[in-house]
TORDREN-674192 format. One record per residue (C-alpha): z negated, x, y. Coordinates in steps of 0.02 Angstrom, whole numbers, plus 50000, padded with zeros to 5 digits. Example, Ala and Ser with C-alpha at 12.3 -4.5 7.8 and 13.67 -1.06 7.14 Angstrom:
496105061549775 496435068449947 
***
This chain:
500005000050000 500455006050163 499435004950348 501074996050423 500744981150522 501834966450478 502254961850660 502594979350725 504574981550737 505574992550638 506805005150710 508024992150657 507274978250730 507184986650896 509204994550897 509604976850823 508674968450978 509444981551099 511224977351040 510854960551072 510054961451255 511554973251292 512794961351216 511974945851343 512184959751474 513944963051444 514404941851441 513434939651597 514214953751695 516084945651613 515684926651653 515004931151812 516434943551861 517934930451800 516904916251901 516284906551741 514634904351804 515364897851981 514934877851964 513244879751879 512594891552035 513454878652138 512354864852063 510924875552037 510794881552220 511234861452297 509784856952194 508754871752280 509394868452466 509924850352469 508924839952327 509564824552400 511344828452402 512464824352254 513504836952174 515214835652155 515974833251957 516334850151882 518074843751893 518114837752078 517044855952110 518544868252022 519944856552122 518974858652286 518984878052256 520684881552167 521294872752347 520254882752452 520874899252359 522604890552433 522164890152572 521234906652640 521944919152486 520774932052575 520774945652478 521284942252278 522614950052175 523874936452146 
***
């Protein structure tokens, strides 16, 4: 029998749980990058600074921006 504590990770346990925090890293940097994430920090900061104002759809929300993209390019690739 060994001294090991059952609840104590393994080296495993701990590169397996790195790999995984880096991997949520890596798709939050993407999503975030490509605009994914662009409507829920919409709703999430309305909710924040205007709790009595209703958001737009998620539909109505990517409309409204594709046309503002139209309309001021700014500073985009394409």
């Amino acid at each position: 029998m060994t001294d090991v504590d059952a609840t104590t990770p393994g080296p495993l346990q701990r590169l397996g749980a790195q790999v995984v925090r880096a991997g949520r890293g890596i798709r939050w940097y993407v999503t975030t990058l490509m605009g994914d994430r662009a409507y829920d920090v919409y709703v999430t900061h309305l909710r924040a600074q205007h709790p009595d104002a209703n958001p737009l759809t998620e539909r109505q929300f990517w409309r409204q921006r594709t046309a503002e993209q139209d309309r001021n390019p700014g500073a985009r690739c394409c």
